[in-house]
N, CA, C and O atoms as a Maestro MAE file, in Angstrom:
{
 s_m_m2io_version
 :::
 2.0.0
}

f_m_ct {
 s_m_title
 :::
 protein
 m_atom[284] {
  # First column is atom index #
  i_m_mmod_type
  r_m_x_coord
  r_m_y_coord
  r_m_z_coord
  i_m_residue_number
  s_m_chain_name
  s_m_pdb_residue_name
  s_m_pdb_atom_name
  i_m_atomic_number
  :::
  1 25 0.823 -1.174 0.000 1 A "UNK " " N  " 7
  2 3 0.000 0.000 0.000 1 A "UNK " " CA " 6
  3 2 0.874 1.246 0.000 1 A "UNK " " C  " 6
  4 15 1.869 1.288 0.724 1 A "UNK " " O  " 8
  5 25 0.555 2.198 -0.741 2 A "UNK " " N  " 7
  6 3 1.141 3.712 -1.107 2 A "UNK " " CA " 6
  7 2 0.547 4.152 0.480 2 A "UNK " " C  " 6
  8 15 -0.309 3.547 1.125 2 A "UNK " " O  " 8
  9 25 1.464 5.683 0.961 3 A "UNK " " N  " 7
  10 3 0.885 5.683 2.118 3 A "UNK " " CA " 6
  11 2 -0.067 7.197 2.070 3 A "UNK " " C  " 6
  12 15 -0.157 8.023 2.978 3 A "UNK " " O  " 8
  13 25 -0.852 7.250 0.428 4 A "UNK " " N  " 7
  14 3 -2.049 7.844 0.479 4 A "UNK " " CA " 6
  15 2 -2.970 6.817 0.725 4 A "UNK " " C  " 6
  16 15 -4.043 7.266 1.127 4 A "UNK " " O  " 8
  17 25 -2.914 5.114 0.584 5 A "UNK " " N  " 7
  18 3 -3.978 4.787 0.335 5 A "UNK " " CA " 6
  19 2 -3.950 4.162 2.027 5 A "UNK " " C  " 6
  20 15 -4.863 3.678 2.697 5 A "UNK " " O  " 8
  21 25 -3.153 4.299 2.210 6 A "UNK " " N  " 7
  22 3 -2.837 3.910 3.744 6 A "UNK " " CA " 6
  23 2 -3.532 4.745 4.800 6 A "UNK " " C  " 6
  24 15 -4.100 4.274 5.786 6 A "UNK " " O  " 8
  25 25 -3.413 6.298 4.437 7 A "UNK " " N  " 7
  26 3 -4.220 7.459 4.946 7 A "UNK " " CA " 6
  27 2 -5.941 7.481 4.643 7 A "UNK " " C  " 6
  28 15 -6.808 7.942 5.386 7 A "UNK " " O  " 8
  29 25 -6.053 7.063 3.788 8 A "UNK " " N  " 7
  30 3 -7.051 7.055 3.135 8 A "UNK " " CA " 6
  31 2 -8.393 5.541 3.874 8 A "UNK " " C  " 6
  32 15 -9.581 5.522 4.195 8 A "UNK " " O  " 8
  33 25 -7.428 4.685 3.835 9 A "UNK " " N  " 7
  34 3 -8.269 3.610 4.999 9 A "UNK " " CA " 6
  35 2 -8.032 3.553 6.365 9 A "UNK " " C  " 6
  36 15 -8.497 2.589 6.974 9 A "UNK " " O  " 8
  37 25 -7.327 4.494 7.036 10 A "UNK " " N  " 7
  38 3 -7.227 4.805 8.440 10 A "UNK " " CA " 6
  39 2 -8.308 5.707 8.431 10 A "UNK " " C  " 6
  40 15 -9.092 5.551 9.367 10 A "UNK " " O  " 8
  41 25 -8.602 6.724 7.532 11 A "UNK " " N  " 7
  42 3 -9.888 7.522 8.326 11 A "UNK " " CA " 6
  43 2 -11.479 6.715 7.916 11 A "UNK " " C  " 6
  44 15 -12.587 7.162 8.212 11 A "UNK " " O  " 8
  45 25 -11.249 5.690 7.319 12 A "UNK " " N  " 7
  46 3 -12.448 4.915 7.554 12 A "UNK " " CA " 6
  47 2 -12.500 3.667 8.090 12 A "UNK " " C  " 6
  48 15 -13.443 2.926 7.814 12 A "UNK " " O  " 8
  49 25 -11.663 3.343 8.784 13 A "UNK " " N  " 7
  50 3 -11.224 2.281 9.913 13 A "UNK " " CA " 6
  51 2 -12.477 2.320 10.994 13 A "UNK " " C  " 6
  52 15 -13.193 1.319 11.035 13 A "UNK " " O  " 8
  53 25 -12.712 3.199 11.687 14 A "UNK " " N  " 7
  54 3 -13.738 3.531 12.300 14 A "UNK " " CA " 6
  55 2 -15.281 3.192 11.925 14 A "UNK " " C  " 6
  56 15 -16.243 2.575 12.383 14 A "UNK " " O  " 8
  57 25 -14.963 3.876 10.957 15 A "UNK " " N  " 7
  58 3 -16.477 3.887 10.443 15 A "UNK " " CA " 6
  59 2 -16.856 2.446 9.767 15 A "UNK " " C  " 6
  60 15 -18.027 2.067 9.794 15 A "UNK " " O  " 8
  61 25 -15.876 1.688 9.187 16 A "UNK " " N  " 7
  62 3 -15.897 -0.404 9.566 16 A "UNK " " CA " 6
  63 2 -16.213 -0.928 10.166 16 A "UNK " " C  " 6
  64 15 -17.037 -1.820 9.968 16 A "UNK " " O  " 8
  65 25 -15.608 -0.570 11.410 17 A "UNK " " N  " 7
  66 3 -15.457 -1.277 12.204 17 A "UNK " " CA " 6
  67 2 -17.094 -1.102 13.347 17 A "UNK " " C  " 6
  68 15 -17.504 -1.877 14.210 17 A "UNK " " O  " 8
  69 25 -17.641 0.139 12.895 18 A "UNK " " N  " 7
  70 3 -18.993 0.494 13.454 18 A "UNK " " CA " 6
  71 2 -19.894 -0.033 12.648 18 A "UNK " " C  " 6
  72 15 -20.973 -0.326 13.164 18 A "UNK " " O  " 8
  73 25 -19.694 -0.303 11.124 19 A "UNK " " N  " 7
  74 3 -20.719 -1.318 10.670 19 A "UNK " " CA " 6
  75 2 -20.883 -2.661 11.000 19 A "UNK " " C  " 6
  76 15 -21.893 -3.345 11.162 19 A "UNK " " O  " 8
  77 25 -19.746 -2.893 11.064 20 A "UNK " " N  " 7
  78 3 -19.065 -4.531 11.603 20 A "UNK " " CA " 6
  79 2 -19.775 -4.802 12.884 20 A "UNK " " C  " 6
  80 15 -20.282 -5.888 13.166 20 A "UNK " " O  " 8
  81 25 -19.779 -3.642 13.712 21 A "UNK " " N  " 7
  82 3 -20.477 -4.295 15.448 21 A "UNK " " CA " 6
  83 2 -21.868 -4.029 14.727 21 A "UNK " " C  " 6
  84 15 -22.477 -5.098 14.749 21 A "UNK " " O  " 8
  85 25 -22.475 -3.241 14.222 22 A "UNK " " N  " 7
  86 3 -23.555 -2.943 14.408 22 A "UNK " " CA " 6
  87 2 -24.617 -4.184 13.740 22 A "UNK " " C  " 6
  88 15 -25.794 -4.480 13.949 22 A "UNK " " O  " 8
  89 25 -23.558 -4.713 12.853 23 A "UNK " " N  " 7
  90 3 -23.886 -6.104 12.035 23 A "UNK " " CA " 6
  91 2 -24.179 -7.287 13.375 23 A "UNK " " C  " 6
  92 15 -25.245 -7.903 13.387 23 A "UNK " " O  " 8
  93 25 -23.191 -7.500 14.401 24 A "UNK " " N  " 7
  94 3 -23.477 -8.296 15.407 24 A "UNK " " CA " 6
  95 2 -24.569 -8.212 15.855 24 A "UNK " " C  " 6
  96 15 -25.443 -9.069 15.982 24 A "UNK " " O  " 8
  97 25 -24.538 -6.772 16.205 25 A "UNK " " N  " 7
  98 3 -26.196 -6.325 17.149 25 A "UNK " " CA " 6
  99 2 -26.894 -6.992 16.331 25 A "UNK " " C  " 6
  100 15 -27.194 -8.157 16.588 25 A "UNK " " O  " 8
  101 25 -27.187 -6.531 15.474 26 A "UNK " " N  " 7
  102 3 -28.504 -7.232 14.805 26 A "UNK " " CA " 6
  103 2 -28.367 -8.943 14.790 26 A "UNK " " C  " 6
  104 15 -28.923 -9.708 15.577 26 A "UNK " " O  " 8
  105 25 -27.727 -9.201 13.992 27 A "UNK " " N  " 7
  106 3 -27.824 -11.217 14.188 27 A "UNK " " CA " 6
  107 2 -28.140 -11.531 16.112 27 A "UNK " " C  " 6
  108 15 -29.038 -12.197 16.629 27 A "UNK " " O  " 8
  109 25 -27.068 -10.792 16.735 28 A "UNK " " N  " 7
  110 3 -27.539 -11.116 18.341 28 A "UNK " " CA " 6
  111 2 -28.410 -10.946 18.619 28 A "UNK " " C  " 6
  112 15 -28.856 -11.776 19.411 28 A "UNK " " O  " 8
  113 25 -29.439 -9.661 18.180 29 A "UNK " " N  " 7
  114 3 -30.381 -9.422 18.581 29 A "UNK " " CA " 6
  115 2 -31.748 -10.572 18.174 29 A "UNK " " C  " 6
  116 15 -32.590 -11.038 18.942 29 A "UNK " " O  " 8
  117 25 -31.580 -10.798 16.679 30 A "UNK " " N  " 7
  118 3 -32.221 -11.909 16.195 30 A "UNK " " CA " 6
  119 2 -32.079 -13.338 16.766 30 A "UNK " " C  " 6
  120 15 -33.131 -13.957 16.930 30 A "UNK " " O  " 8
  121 25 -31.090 -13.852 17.042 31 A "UNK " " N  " 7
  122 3 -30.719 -14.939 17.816 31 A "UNK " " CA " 6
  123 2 -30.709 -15.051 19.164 31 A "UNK " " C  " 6
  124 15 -30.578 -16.121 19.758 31 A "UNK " " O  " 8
  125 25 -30.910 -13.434 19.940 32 A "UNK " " N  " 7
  126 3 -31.975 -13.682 21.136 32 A "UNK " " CA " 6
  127 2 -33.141 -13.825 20.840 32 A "UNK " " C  " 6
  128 15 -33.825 -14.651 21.444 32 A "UNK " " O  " 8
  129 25 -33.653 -13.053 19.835 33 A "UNK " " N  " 7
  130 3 -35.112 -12.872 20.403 33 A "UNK " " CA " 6
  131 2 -35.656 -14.553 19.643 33 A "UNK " " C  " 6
  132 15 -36.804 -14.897 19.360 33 A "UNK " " O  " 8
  133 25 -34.575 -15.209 19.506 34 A "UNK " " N  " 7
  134 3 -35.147 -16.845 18.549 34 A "UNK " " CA " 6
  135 2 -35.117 -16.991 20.031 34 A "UNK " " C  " 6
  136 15 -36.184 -16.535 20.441 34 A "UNK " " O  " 8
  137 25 -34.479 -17.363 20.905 35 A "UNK " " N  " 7
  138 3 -34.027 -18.086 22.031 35 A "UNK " " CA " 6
  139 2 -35.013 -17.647 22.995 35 A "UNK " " C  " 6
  140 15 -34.868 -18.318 24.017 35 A "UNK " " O  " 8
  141 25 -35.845 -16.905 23.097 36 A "UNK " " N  " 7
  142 3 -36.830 -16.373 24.067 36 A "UNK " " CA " 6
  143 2 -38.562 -17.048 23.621 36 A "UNK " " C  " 6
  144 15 -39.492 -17.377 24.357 36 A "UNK " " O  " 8
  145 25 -38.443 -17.049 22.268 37 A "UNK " " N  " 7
  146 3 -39.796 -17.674 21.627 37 A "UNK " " CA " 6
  147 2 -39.395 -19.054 21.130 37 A "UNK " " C  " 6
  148 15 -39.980 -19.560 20.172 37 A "UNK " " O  " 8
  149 25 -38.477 -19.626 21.723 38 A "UNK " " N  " 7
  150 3 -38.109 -21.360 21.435 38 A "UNK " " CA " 6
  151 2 -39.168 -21.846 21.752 38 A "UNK " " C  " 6
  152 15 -39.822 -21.323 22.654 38 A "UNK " " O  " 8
  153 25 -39.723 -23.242 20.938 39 A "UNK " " N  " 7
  154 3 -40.895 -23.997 21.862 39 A "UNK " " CA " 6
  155 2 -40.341 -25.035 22.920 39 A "UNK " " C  " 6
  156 15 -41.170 -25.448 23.731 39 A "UNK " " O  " 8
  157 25 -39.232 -25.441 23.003 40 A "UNK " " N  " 7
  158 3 -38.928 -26.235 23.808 40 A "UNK " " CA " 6
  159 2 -38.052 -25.455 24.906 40 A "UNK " " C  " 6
  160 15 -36.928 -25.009 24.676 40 A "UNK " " O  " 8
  161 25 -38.601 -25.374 25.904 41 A "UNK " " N  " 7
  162 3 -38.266 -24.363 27.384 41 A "UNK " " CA " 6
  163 2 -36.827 -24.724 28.030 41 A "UNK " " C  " 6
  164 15 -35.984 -24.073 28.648 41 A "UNK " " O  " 8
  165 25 -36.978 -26.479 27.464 42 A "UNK " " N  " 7
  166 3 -35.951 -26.823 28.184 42 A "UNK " " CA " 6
  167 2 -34.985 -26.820 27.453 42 A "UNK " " C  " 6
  168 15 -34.136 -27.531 27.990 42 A "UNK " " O  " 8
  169 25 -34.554 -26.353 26.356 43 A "UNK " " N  " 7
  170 3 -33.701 -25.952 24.900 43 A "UNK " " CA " 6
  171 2 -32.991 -24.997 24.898 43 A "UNK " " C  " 6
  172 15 -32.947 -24.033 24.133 43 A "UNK " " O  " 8
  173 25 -32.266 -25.323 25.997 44 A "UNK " " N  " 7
  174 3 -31.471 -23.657 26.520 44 A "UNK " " CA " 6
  175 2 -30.233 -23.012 25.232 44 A "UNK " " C  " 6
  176 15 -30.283 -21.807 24.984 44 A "UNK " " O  " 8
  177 25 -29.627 -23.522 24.802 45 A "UNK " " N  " 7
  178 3 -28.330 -23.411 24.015 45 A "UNK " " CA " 6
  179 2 -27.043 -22.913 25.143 45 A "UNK " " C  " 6
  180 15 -27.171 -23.026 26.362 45 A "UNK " " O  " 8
  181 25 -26.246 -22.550 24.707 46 A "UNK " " N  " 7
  182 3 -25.135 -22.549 25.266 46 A "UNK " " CA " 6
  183 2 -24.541 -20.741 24.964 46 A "UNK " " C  " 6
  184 15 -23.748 -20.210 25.741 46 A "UNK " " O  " 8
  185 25 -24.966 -20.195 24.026 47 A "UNK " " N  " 7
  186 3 -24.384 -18.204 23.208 47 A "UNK " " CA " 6
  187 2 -25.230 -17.704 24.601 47 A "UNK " " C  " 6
  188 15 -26.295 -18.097 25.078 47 A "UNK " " O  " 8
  189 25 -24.142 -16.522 25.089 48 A "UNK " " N  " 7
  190 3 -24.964 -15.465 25.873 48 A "UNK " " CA " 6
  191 2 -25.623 -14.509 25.143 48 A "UNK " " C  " 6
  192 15 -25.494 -13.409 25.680 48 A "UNK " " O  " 8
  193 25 -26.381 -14.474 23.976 49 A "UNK " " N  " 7
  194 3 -26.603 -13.750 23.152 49 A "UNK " " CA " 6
  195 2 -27.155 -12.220 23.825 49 A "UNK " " C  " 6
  196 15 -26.949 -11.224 23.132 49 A "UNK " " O  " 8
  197 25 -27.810 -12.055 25.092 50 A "UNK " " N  " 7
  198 3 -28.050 -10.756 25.770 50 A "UNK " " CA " 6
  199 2 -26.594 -9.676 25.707 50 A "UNK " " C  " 6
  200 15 -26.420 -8.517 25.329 50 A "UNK " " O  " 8
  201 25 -25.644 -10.820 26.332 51 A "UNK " " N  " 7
  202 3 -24.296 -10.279 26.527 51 A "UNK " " CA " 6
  203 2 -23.473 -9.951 24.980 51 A "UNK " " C  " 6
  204 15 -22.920 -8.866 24.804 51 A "UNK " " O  " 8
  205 25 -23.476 -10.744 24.198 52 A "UNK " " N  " 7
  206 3 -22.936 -10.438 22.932 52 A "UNK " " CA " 6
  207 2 -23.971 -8.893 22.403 52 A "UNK " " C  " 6
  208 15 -23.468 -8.053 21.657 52 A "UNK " " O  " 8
  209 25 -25.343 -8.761 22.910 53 A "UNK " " N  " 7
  210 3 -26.034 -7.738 22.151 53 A "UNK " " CA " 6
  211 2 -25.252 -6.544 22.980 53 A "UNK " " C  " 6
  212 15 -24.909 -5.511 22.405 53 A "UNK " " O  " 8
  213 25 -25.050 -6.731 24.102 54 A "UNK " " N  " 7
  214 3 -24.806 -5.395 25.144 54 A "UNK " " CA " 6
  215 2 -23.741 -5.125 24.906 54 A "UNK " " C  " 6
  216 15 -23.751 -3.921 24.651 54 A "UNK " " O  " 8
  217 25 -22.458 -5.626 24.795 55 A "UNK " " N  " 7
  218 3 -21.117 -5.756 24.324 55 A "UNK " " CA " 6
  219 2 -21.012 -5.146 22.925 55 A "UNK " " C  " 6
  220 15 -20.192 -4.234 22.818 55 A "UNK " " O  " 8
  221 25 -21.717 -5.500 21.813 56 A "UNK " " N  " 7
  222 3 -21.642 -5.105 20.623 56 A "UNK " " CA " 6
  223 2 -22.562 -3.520 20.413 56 A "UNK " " C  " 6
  224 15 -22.361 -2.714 19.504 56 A "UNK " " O  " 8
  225 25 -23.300 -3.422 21.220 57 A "UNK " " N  " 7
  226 3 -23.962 -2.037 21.014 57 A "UNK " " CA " 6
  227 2 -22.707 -1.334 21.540 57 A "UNK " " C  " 6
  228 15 -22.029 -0.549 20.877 57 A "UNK " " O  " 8
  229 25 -22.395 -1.829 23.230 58 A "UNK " " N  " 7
  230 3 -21.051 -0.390 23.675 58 A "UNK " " CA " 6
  231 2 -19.953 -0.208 22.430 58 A "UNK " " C  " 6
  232 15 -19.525 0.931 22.246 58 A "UNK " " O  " 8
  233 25 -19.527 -1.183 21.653 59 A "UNK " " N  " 7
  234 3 -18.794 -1.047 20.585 59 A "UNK " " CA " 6
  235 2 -18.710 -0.466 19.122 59 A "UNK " " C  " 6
  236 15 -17.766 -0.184 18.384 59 A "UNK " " O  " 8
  237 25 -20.065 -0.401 19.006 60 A "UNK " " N  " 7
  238 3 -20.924 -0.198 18.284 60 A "UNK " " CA " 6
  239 2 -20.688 1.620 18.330 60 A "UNK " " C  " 6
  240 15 -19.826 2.227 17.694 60 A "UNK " " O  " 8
  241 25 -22.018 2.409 19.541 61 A "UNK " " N  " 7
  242 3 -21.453 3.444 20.047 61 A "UNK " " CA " 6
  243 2 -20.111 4.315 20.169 61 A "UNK " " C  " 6
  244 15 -20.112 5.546 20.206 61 A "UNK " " O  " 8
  245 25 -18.868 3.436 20.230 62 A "UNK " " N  " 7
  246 3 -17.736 3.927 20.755 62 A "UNK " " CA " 6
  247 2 -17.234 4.229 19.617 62 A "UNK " " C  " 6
  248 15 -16.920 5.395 19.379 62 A "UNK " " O  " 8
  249 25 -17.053 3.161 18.637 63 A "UNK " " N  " 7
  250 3 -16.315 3.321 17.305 63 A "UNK " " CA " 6
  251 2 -17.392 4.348 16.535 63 A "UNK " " C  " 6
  252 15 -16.745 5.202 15.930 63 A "UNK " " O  " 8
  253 25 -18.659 4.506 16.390 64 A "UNK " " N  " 7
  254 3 -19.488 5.644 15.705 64 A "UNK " " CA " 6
  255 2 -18.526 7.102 16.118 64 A "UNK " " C  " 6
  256 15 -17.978 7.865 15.322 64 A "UNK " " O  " 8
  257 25 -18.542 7.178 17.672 65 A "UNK " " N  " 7
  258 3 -18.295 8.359 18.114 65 A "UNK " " CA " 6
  259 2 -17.132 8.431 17.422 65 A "UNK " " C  " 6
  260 15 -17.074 9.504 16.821 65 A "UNK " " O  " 8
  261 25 -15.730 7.417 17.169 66 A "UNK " " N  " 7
  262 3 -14.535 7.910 16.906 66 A "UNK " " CA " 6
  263 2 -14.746 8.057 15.668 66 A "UNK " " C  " 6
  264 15 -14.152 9.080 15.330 66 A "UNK " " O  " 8
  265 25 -15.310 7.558 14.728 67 A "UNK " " N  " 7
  266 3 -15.495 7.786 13.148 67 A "UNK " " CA " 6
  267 2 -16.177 9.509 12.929 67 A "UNK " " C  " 6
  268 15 -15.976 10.274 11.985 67 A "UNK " " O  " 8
  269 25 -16.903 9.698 14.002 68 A "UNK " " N  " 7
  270 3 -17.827 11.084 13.808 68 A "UNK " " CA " 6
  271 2 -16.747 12.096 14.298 68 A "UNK " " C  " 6
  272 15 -16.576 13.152 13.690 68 A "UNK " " O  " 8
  273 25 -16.005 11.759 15.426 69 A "UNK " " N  " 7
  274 3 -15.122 12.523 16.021 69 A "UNK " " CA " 6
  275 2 -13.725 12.730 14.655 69 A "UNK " " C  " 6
  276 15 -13.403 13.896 14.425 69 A "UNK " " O  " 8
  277 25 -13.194 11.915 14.071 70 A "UNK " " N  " 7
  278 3 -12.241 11.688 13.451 70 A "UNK " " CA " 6
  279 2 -11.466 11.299 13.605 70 A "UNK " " C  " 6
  280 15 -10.580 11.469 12.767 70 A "UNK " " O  " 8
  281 25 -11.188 10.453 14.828 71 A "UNK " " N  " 7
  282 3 -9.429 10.079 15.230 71 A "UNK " " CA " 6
  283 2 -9.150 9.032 13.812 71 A "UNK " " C  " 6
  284 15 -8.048 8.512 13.635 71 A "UNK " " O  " 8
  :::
 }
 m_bond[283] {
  # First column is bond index #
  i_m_from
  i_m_to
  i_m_order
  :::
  1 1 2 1
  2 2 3 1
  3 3 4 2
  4 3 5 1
  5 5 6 1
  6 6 7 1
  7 7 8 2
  8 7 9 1
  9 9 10 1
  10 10 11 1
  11 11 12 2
  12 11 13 1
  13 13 14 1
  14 14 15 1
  15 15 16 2
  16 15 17 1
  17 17 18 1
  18 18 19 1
  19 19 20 2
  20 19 21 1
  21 21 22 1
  22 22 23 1
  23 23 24 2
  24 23 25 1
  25 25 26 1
  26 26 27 1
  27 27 28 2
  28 27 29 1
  29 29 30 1
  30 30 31 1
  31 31 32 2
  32 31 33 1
  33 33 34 1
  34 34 35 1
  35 35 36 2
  36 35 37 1
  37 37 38 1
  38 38 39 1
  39 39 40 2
  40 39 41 1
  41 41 42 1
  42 42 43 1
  43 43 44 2
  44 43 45 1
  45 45 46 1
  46 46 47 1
  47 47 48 2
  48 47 49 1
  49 49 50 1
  50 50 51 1
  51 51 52 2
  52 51 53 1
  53 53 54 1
  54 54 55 1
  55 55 56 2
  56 55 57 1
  57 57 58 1
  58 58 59 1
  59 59 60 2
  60 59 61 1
  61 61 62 1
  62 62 63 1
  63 63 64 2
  64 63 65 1
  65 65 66 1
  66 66 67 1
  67 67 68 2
  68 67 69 1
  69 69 70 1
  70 70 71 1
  71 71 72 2
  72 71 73 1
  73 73 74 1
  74 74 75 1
  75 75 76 2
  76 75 77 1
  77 77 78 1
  78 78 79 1
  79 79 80 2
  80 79 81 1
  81 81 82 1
  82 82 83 1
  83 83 84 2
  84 83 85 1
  85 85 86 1
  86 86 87 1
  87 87 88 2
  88 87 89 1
  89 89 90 1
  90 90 91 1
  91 91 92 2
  92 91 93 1
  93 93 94 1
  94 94 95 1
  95 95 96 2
  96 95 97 1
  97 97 98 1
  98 98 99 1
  99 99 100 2
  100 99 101 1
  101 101 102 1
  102 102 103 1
  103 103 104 2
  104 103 105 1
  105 105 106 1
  106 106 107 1
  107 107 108 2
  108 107 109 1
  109 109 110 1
  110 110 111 1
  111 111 112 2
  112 111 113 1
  113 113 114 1
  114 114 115 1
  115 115 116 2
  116 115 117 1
  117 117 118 1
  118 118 119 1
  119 119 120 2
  120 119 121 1
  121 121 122 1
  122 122 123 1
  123 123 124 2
  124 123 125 1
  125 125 126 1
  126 126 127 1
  127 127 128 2
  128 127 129 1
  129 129 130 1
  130 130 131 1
  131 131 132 2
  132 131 133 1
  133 133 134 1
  134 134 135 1
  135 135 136 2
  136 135 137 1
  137 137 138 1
  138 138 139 1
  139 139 140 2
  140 139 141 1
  141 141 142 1
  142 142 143 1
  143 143 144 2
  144 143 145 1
  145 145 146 1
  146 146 147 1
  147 147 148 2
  148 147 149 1
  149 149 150 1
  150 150 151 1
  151 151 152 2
  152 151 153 1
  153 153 154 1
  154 154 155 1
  155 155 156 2
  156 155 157 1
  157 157 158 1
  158 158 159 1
  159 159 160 2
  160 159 161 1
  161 161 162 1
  162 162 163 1
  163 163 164 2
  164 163 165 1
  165 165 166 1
  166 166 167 1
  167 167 168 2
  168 167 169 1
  169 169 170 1
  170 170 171 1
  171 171 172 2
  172 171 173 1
  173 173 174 1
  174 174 175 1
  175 175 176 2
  176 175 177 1
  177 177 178 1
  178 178 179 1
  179 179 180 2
  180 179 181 1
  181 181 182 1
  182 182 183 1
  183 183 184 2
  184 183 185 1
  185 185 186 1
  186 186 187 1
  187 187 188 2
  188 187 189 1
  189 189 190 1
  190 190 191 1
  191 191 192 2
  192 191 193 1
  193 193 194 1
  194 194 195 1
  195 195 196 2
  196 195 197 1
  197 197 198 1
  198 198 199 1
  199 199 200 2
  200 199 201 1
  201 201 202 1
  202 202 203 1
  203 203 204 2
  204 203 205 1
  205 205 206 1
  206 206 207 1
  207 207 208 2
  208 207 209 1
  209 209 210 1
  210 210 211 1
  211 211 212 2
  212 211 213 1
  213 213 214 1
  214 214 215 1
  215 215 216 2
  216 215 217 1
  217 217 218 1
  218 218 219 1
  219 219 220 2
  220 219 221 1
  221 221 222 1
  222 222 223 1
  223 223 224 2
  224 223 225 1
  225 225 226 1
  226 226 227 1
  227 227 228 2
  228 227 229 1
  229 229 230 1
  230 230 231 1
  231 231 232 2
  232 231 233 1
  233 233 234 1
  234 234 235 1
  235 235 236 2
  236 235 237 1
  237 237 238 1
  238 238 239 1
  239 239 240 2
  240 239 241 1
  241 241 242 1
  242 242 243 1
  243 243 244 2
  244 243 245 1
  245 245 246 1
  246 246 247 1
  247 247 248 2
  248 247 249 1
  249 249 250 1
  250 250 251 1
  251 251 252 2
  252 251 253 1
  253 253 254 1
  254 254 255 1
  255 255 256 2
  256 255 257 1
  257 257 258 1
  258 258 259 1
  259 259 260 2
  260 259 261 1
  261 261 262 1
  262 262 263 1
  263 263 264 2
  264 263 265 1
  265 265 266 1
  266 266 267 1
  267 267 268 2
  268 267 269 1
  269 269 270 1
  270 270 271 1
  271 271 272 2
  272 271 273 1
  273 273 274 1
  274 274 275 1
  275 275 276 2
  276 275 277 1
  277 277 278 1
  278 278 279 1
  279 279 280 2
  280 279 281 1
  281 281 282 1
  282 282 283 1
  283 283 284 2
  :::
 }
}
């Protein structure tokens, strides 16, 4: 990589990496809300999917702010 194009994907590093979580949220969010309307009660699975949603939103948030901010 030339180090315009190097400059050039550092200031959208951020803003990736905020689509990228925000992509989690959603599948987590979908793959909780499967796990809450399961018919079999006793069909627990094993994904903390609450925790992957809460985790991926703070990440989500953080990297928006630095993409909006500009670092």
């Amino acid at each position: 990589m030339h180090a315009f194009e190097h400059f050039i994907w550092q200031e959208h590093l951020w803003a990736a990496s905020s689509v990228m979580s925000a992509l989690v949220v959603l599948v987590s969010s979908l793959a909780d809300r499967r796990r809450h309307n399961r018919a079999n009660i006793d069909d627990v699975g094993f994904m903390p999917w609450t925790a992957i949603t809460v985790f991926s939103v703070l990440a989500t948030v953080l990297t928006a702010a630095l993409a909006i901010k500009g670092l």
